[in-house]
C-alpha positions as CSV (number, residue, x, y, z in Angstrom):
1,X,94.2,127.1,59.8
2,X,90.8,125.4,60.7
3,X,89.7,124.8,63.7
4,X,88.3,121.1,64.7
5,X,84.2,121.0,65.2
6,X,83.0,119.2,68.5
7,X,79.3,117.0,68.6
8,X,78.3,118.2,71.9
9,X,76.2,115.0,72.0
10,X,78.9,113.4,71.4
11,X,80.5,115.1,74.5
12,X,77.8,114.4,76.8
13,X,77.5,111.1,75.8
14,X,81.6,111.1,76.6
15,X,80.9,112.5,80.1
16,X,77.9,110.3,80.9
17,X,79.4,107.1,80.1
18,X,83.4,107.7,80.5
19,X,84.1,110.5,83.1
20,X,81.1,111.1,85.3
21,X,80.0,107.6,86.8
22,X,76.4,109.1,87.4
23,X,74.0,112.2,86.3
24,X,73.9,113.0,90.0
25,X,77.3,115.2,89.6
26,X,75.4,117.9,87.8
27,X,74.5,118.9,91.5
28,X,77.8,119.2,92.7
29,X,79.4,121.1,89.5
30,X,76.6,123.9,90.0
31,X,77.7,124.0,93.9
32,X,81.4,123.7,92.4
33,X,80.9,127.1,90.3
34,X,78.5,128.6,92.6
35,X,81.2,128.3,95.5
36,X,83.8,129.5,93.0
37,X,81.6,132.8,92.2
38,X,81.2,133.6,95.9
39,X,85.0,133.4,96.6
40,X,85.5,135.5,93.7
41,X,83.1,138.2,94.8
42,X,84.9,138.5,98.3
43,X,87.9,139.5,96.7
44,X,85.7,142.1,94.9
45,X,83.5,143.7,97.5
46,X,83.5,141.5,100.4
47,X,79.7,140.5,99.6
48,X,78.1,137.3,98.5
49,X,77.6,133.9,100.9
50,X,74.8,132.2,99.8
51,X,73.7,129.4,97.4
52,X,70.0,129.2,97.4
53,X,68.2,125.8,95.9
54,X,65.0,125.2,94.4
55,X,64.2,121.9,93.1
56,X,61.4,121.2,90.3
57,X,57.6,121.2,91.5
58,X,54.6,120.7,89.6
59,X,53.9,124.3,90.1
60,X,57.7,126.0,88.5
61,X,58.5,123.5,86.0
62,X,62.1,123.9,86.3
63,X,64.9,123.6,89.1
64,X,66.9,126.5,90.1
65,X,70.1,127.2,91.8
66,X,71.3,130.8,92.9
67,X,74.4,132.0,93.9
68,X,74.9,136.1,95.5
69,X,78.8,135.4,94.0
70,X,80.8,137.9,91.5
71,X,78.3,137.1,88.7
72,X,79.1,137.2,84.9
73,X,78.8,139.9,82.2
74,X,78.3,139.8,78.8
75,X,81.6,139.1,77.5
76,X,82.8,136.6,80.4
77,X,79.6,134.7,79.7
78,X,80.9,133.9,76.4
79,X,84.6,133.3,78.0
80,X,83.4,131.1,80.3
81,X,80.4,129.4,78.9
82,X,80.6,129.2,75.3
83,X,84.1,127.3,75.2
84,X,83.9,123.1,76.0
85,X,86.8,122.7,77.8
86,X,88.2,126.0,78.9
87,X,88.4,126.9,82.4
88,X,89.6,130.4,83.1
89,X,88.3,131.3,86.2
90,X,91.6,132.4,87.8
91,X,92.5,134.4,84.9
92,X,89.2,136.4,84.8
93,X,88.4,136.5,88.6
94,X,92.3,137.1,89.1
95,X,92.2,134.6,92.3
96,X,94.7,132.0,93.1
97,X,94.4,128.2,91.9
98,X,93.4,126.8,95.3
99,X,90.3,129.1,95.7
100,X,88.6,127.4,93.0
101,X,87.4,123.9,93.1
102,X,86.4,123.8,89.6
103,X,89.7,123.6,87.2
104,X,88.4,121.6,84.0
105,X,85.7,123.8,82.3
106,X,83.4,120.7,81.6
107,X,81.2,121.0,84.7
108,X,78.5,122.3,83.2
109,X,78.3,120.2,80.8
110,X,77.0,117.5,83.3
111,X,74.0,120.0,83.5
112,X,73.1,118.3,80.1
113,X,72.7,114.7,81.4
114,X,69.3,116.1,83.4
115,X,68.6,118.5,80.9
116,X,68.2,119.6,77.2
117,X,68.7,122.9,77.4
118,X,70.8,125.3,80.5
119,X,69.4,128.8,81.1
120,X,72.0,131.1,83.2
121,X,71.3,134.6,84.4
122,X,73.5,136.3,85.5
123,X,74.6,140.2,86.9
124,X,78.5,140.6,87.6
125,X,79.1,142.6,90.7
126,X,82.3,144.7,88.7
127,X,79.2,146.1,86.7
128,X,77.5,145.8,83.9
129,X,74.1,145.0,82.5
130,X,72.3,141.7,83.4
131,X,72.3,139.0,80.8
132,X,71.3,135.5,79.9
133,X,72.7,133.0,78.4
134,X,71.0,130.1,76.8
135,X,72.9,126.3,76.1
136,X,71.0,123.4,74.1
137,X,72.0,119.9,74.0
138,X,72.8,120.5,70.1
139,X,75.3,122.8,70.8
140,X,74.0,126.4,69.9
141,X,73.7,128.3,72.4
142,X,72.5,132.6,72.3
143,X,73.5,135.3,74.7
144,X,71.1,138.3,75.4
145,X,71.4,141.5,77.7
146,X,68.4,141.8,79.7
147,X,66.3,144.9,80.6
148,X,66.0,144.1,84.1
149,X,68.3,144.7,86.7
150,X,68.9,141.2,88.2
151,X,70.2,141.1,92.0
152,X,74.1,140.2,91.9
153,X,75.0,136.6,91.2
154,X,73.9,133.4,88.6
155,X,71.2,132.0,88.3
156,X,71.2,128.2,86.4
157,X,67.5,127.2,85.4
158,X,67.1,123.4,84.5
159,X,64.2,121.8,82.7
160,X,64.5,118.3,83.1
161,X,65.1,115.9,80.1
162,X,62.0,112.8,80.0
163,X,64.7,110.4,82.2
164,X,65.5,112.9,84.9
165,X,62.7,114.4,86.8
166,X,62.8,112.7,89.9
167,X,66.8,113.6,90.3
168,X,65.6,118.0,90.5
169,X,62.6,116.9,92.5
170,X,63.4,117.6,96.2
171,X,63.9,114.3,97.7
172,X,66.8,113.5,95.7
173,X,68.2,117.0,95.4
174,X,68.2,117.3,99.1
175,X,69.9,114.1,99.4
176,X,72.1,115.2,96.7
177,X,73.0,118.3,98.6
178,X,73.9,117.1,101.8
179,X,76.4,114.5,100.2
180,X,77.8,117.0,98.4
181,X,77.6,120.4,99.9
182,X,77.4,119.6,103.7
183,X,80.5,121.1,105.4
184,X,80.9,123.7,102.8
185,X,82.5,127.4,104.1
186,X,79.0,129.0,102.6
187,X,75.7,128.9,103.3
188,X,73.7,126.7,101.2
189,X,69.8,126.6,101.9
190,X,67.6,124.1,100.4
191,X,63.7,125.5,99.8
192,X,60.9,122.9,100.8
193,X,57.2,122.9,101.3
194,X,57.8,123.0,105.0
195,X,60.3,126.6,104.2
196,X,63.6,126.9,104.3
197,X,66.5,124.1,105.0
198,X,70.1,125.1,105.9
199,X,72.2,122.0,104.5
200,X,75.8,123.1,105.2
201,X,76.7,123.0,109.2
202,X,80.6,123.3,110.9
203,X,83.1,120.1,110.1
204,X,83.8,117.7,113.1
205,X,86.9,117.1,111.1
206,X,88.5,120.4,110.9
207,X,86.5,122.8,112.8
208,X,86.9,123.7,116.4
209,X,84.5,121.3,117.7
210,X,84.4,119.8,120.8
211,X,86.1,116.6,120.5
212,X,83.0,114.3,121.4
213,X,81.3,116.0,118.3
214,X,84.0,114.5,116.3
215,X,83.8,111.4,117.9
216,X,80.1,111.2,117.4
217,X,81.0,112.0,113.7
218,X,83.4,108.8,114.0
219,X,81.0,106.5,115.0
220,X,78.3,107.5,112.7
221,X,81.0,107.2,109.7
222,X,82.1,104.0,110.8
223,X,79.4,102.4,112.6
224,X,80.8,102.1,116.0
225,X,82.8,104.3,119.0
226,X,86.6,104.4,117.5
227,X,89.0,102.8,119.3
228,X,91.1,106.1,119.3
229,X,90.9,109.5,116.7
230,X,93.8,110.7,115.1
231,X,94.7,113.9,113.8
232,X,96.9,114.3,110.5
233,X,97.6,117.1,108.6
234,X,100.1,118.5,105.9
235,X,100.6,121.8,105.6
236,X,102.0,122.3,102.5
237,X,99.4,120.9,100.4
238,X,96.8,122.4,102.6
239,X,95.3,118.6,103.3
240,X,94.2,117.8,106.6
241,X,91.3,115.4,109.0
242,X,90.8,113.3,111.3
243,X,91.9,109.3,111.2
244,X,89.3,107.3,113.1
245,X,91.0,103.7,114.3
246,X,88.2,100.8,114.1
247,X,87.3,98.9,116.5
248,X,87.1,95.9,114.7
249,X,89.4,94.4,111.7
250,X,88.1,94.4,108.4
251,X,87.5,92.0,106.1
252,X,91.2,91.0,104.8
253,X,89.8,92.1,100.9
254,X,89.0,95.4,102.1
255,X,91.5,98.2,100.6
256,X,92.1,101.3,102.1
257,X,88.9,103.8,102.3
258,X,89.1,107.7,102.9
259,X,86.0,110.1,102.7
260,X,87.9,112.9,100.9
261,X,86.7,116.5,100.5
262,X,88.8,118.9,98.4
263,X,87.5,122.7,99.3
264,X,85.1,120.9,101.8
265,X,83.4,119.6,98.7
266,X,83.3,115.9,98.7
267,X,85.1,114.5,96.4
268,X,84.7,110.9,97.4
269,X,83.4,108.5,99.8
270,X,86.1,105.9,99.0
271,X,89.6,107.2,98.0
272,X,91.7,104.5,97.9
273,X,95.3,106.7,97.6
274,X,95.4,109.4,99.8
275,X,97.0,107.3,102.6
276,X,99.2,104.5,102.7
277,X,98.0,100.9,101.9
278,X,99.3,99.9,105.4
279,X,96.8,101.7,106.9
280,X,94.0,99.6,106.5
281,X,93.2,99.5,110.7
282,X,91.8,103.7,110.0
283,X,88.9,105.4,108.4
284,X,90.0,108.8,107.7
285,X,88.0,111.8,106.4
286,X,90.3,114.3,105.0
287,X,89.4,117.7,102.9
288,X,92.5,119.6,100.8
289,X,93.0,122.6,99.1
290,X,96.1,121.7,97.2
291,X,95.4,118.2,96.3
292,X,94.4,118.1,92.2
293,X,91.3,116.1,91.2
294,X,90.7,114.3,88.0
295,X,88.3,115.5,85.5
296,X,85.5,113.4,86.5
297,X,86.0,114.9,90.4
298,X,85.5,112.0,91.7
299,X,89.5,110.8,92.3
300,X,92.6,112.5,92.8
301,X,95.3,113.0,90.2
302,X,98.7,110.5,91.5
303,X,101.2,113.8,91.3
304,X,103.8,114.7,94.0
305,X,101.8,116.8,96.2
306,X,100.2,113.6,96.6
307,X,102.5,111.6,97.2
308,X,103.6,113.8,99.8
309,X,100.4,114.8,101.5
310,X,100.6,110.4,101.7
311,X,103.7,110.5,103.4
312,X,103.1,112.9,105.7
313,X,99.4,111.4,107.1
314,X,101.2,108.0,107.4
315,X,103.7,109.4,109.3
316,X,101.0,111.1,111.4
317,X,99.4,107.8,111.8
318,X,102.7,105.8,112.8
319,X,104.0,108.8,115.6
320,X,100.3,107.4,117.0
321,X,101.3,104.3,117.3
322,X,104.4,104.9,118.9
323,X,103.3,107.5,121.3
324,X,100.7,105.2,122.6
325,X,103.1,102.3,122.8
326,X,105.2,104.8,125.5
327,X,101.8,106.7,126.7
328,X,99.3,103.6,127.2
329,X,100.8,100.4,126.1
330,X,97.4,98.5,127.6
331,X,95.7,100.7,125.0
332,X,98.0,99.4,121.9
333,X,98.0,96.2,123.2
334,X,94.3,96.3,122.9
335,X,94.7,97.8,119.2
336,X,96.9,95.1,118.3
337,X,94.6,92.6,119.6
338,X,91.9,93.9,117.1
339,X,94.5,93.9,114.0
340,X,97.3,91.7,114.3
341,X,96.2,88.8,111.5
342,X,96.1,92.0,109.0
343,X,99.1,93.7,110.7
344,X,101.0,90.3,110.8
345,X,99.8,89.8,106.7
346,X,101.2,93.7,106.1
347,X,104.6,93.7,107.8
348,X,105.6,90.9,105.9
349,X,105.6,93.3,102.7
350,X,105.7,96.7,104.0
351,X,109.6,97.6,105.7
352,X,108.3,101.3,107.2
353,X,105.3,99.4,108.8
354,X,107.4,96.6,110.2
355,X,110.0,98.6,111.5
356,X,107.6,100.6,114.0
357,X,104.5,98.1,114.8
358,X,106.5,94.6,114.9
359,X,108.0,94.5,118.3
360,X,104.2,94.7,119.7
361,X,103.0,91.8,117.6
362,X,102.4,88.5,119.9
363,X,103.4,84.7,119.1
364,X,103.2,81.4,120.9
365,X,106.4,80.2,122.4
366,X,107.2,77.5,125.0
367,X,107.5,80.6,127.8
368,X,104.1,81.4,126.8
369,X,102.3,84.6,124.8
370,X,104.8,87.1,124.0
371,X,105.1,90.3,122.2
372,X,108.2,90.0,119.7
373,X,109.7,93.0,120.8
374,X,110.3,91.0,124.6
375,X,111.1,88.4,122.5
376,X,114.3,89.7,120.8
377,X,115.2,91.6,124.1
378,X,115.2,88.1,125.7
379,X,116.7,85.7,123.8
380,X,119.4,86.2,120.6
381,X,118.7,82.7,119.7
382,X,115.2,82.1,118.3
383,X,113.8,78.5,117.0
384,X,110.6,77.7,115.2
385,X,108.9,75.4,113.9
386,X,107.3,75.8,111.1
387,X,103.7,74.4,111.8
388,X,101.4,73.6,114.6
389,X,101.8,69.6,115.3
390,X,106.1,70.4,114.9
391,X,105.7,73.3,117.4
392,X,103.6,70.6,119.6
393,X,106.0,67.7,119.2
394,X,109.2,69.5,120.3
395,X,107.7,71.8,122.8
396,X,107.6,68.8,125.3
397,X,111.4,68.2,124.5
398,X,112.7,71.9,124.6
399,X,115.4,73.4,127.2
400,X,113.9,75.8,129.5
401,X,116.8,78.3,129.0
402,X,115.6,78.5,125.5
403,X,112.7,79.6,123.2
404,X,110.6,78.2,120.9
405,X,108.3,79.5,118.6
406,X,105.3,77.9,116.9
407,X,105.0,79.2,113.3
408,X,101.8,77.3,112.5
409,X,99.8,80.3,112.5
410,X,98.8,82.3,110.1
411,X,101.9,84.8,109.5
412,X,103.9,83.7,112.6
413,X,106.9,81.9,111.0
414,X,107.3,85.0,108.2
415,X,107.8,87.5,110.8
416,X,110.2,85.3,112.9
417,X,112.2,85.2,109.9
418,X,112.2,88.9,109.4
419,X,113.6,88.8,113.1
420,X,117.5,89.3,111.8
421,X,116.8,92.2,109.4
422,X,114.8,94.4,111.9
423,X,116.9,92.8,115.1
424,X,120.6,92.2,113.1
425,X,121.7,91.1,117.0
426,X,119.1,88.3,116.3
427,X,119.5,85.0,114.8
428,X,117.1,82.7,114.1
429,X,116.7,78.4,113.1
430,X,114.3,76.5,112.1
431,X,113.8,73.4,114.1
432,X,113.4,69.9,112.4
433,X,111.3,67.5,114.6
434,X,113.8,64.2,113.6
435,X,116.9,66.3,114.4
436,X,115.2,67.2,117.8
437,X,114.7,63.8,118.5
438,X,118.5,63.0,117.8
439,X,119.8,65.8,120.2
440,X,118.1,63.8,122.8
441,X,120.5,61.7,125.2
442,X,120.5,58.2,125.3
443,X,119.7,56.2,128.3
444,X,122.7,55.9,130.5
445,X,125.6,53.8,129.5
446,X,124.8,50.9,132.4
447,X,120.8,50.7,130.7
448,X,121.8,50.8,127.4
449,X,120.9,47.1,127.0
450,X,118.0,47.0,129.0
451,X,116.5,50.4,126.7
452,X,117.3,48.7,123.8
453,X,115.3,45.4,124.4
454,X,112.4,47.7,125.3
455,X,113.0,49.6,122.1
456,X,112.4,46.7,120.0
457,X,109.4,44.6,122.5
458,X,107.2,47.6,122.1
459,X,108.4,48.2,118.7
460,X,106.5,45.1,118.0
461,X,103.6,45.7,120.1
462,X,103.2,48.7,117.5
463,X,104.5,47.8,114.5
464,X,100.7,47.4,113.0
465,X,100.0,50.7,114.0
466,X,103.2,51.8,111.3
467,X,105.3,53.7,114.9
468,X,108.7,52.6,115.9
469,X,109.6,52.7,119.4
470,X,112.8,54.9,120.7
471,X,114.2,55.6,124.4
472,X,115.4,58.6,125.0
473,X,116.5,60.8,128.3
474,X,114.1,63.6,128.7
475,X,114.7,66.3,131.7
476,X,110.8,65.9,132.5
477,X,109.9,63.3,135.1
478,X,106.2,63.7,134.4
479,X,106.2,63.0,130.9
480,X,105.7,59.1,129.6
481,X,106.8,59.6,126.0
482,X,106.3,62.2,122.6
483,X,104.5,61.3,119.4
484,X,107.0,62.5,116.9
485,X,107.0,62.7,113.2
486,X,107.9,65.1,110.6
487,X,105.2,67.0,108.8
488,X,105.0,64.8,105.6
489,X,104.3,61.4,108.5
490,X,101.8,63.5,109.3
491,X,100.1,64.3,106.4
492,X,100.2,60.6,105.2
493,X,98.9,59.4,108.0
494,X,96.1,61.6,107.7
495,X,95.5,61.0,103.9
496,X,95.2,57.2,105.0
497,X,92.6,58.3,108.0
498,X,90.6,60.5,105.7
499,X,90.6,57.2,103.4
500,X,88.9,55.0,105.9
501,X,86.1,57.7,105.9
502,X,84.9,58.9,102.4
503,X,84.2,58.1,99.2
504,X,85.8,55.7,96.3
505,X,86.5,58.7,94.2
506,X,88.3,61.0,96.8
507,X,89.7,57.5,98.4
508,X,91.2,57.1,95.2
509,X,92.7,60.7,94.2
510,X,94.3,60.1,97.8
511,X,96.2,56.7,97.1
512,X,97.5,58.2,94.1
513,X,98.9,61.4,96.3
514,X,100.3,58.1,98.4
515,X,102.1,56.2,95.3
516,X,103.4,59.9,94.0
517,X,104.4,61.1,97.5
518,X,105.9,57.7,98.6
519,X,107.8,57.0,95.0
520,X,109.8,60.7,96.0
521,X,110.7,59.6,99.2
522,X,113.7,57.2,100.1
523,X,112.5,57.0,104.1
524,X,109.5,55.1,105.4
525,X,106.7,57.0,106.7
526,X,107.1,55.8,109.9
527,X,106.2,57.9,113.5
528,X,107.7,57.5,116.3
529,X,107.2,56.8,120.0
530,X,109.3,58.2,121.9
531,X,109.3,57.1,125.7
532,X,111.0,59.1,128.6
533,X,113.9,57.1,130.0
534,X,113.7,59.4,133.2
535,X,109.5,58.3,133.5
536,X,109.1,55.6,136.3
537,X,106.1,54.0,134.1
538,X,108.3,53.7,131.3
539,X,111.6,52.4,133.3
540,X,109.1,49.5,135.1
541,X,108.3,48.6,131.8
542,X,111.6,46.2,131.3
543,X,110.5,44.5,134.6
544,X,106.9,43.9,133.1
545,X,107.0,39.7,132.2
546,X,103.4,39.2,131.7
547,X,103.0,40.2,127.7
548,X,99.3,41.4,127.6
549,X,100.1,43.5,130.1
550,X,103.1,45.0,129.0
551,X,101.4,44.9,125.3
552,X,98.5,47.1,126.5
553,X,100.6,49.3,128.6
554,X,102.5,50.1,125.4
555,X,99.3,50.6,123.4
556,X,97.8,52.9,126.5
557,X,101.2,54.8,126.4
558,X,101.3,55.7,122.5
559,X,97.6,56.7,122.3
560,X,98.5,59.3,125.6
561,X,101.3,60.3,123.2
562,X,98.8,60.8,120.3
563,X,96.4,63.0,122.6
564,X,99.1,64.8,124.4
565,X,100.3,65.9,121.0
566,X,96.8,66.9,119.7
567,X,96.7,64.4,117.1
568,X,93.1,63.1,116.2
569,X,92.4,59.6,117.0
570,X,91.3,57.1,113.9
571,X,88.9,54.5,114.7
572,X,91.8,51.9,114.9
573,X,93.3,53.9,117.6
574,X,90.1,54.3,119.2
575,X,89.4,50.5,119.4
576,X,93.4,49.9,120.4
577,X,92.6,52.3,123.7
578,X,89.7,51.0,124.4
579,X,90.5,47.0,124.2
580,X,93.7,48.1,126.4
581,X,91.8,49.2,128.9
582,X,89.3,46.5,129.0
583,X,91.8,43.7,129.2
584,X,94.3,45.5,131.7
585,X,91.0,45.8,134.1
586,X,90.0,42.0,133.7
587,X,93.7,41.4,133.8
588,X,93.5,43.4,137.4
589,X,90.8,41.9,138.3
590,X,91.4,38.2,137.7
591,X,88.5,38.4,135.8
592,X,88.0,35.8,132.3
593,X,88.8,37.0,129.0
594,X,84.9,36.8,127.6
595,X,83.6,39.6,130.3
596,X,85.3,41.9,128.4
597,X,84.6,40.6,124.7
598,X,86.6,42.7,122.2
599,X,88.3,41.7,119.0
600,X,91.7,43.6,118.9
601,X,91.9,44.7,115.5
602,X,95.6,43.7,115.8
C-alpha cells in the first residue's frame, strides 16, 4: 500500500485562503503550543510559566518566541512536527483533552504564511539531548541533535517571507499579542526597546475581581456603562463569563455577538452561536475549556456540548430577567424601555422568550400605557385594531368597562394575538371600524324623524367632500361627532390627496391603484361623519333655519372630526374651514358678503 504525497504549498496555500481568514494567526498557534508545552511540563516537574517574545529588528533578523514548557526530544520532534495533520499532544504528554488548546496539528503550519522556512529548538524536560528541527516551505524538513545544552523549553525562530515583515516587527506583534494572549493563565512578556512588557494581566470576566473592574471591562467592550452585568456559567462544559446588558438597542440587523475565549485564548471577537439568537439586548464575553473549535480556531464546532453550554447561558440570562422583574421592576421597566421594538420583533418567533419577557412589554389602550401582563390580569376580553387611524376612530366610541388596543405599531397587534396561547384564560377580537359604528344606538325613538332629516341636510352639505352623514347616541356629552372610515377609505382618500400634489407619472400609477382597487370593491369609498346625538351643538342643529349657517356649521363640525381623528387636512379641506369661518363671522356680524371674499370651492 502507497501512501498519498501532500504539496505543502499546496497546504499553505489551503490554510491561507480557506481556513485561516488572515496570516495574523501564526501568532496565536505559537502561543497555542507554547501554552500547551507549559501545561504539559507542570504535570512533569511542576516548572515552566513563561512565554517570552522577541519580534524582528534590524539588528536579529528573525522573530523569536520561547516557551520554559516540557520541550521536545528527538524522536517527538519528528512525532509532532514532521506529520501535516497529526496532533498527538495528549498521547505523548499523557494530559487530558481540555488542557490543550491546540487539537488539529496544522498550527504550525500558519507559521509558513510569514515565513519560508520554521527553525525550532528545543530541550524536553523528561531528558534528553537538545535538538533542532528545521521546516521549509517545500516541504523537507531535517532534524539534528545539538552540542549545546539548551535551557528547558522551544524555541520557534521566524525569518520573514518578502510580504511579511511588518507583521514580526513589534508594533503589530504586540498588538497581535494582546488580542490574543491577554488573559492567558501564563506569563507572556513582550521584549521592546524600552525592556520588558508583561502582556497577560487577571480576567474581569472570570477572576475574582472587584466587580467595578468588570464593569469598567463592560464599558470599554461595549462603549458605554451597562445597564446591568450578568453572570452565566455551565459547569459541565467548563464555559463561563460575564453578559453585559446594553444600554442602548442595536441596530435591528445586528446578530448576536460574543467575545469568546476557549483556554483564555481568544478565539473570537464575534461568535455568533454560543448563546441564544434572542439574546440580542447582551454583549457577553465568555472563555471554555470544553467547548471544541474548528480548524481554522476562529469558530466553534455546532456539537451538543454546545448546544448545551447555549441552553444553559440563556437560561442564566432569562432567571435575570425574572429576578429583576420581582427584585426591581423600575429597573426592568427601564430595560424594556431600551429593547422593546427588538423584544416585541423576537417574541413573535421565539415561544421560550415570549413566555418569560411578554407580560412586561407595553401597548397603547384606551385606559392608557400598559404593560401586557396588567393587561391580561385586567380584562379577559381584549379588542384591537389593527392600525393607528382604526385604533383612533373607535377609541372615541369605546365603553369605559372595556379595553382597546391600538395595533398600529410596529409589533403591537402580533403580540395581542399571541395573548390566547400564553394567557389561554384570554380571548381576544379584532375590531372593524363599520361594525363599531353599527353597535352604536340610534337616537331615541321620539327623534328618530328629526335625526333623520339632519342625516340627510348635512349629508348634502358634504356630499362634495365624498362623507355621508349618520346620527348616532354616544355616552360622551363633549364630543360633536367621529370621522370614521375603514382602512381602505382611508388609503383612497390619501391616494387622491397625494394626487393633487405630485407629478403626472406618480399621479398616474396612483389612478390606476384607484380603477384596480375600486373595480374589487362592491362598496363606495365613502367616510363617514358621524355626529353625537347626546352633543347639544349637534341636537340645535335641526332648529338651525338659516342654510349658510347651518351649511358651515356642518363643514366646521366634519373638519373638527378630521383633526380630532388625526387625519391630515387637503387643501380642499383647508379652504372649506377657513371660508366657514369667514362667512359664519360676517354672518355674526351682520357684516356683507364681499368683506370676506372667498370662493367656496364647493
Amino acid at each position: 500500500m502507497r501512501q498519498f504525497q501532500v504539496d505543502l504549498r499546496g497546504v499553505v496555500d489551503l490554510l491561507s485562503r480557506h481556513i485561516y481568514s488572515s496570516p495574523r494567526v501564526f501568532l496565536r498557534e505559537l502561543l497555542q503550543n507554547a501554552r500547551d508545552a507549559i501545561t504539559a511540563r507542570a504535570e512533569v516537574d511542576g516548572g515552566g510559566g513563561l512565554i517570552r517574545i522577541s519580534p524582528l529588528t534590524d539588528a536579529s533578523g528573525e522573530f523569536v518566541l520561547r516557551d520554559d514548557g516540557v520541550g521536545l526530544t528527538a524522536s517527538e520532534v519528528a512525532d509532532l512536527l514532521a506529520t501535516v495533520g497529526r496532533s498527538s499532544k495528549r498521547d505523548i504528554f499523557d494530559l487530558p483533552r481540555s488542557d490543550f488548546l491546540g487539537q488539529f496539528g496544522i498550527g504550525l503550519l500558519s507559521c509558513f504564511m510569514v515565513a519560508d522556512s520554521i527553525v525550532i529548538r528545543s530541550r524536553s524536560a523528561r531528558g534528553g539531548a537538545s535538538v533542532e528541527w528545521t521546516g521549509n516551505a517545500d516541504g523537507t524538513f531535517q532534524v539534528a541533535e545539538l552540542d549545546e545544552q539548551l535551557p528547558i523549553g522551544t524555541s520557534v525562530h521566524l525569518v520573514p517571507r518578502f510580504d511579511s515583515d511588518d507583521l514580526l516587527r513589534g508594533p503589530a506583534v504586540r498588538e497581535l499579542a494582546t488580542t490574543f494572549a491577554e488573559f492567558l493563565p501564563v506569563r507572556v512578556v513582550l521584549e521592546t526597546p524600552g525592556g520588558d512588557l508583561d502582556v497577560t494581566r487577571p480576567a474581569p470576566f472570570l477572576d475574582e475581581t472587584d466587580p467595578a473592574e468588570a464593569r469598567e471591562f463592560g464599558r470599554d467592550l461595549i462603549g458605554a456603562a451597562p445597564l446591568d452585568v450578568i453572570d452565566v456559567s455551565d459547569a459541565a462544559t467548563g464555559t463561563r463569563g460575564l453578559a453585559y446588558v446594553l444600554p442602548f438597542a442595536p441596530p435591528p440587523s445586528a446578530r448576536q455577538a460574543t467575545r469568546m475565549y476557549l483556554g483564555r485564548m481568544l478565539l473570537s471577537e464575534n461568535a455568533a452561536d454560543i448563546l441564544p439568537d434572542w439574546a440580542f439586548f447582551v454583549r457577553a464575553v465568555i472563555d471554555s475549556t470544553g467547548l471544541s473549535p474548528t480548524a481554522s480556531r476562529e469558530s466553534l464546532v455546532e456539537d451538543a456540548a454546545l448546544e448545551r453550554a447555549r441552553e444553559q447561558l440563556g437560561a442564566g440570562i432569562r432567571r435575570w430577567v425574572l429576578e429583576l422583574g420581582l427584585r426591581e421592576p423600575h429597573r426592568l421597566a427601564q430595560f424594556v424601555a431600551v429593547h422593546e421594538v427588538g423584544l416585541k420583533s423576537l417574541v413573535r418567533h421565539d415561544e421560550e422568550l415570549a413566555r418569560f419577557i411578554t407580560r412586561w412589554l407595553t401597548v397603547e389602550t384606551t385606559h392608557g400605557t400598559m404593560r401586557l401582563g396588567d393587561l391580561v390580569d385586567r380584562f379577559p376580553h381584549i379588542r384591537y385594531a389593527r392600525t393607528v387611524d382604526e385604533f383612533r376612530q373607535v377609541a372615541g366610541i369605546a365603553q369605559p368597562s372595556e379595553v382597546l388596543v391600538n395595533g398600529g405599531y410596529l409589533y403591537d397587534a402580533d403580540l395581542v394575538r399571541m395573548l390566547p396561547d400564553l394567557h389561554p384564560h384570554v380571548s381576544v377580537e379584532q375590531v372593524d371600524v363599520a361594525g363599531e359604528l353599527d353597535r352604536l344606538d340610534p337616537p331615541p325613538l321620539d327623534d328618530r324623524d328629526a335625526a333623520v332629516a339632519l342625516e340627510e341636510r348635512a349629508g348634502a352639505v358634504l356630499e362634495s367632500s365624498s362623507c355621508a352623514v349618520v346620527v348616532r347616541t354616544i355616552d360622551r356629552t363633549d364630543l360633536t361627532g367621529l370621522y370614521v372610515a375603514d382602512p381602505e377609505v382611508l388609503r383612497a382618500i390619501d391616494r387622491t390627496r397625494t394626487k393633487g400634489i405630485t407629478n403626472a407619472l406618480w399621479g398616474g400609477v396612483l389612478s390606476k391603484i384607484d380603477d384596480t382597487v375600486g373595480a374589487e370593491r362592491d362598496d363606495d369609498l365613502t367616510a363617514r361623519l358621524c355626529l353625537n346625538w347626546s352633543n347639544r351643538v349637534v341636537r340645535a342643529l335641526v332648529g338651525v333655519t338659516d342654510d349658510a349657517v347651518f351649511a358651515r356649521t356642518v363643514q366646521l363640525l366634519y373638519i373638527q372630526a378630521l383633526l380630532a381623528g388625526h387625519h391630515p387636512l387637503s387643501d380642499d379641506d383647508r379652504s372649506l374651514m377657513t371660508g366657514a369661518l369667514a362667512d359664519l363671522v360676517s354672518l355674526s356680524a351682520g357684516l356683507p358678503a364681499d368683506v370676506f371674499p372667498f370662493d367656496d370651492p364647493h
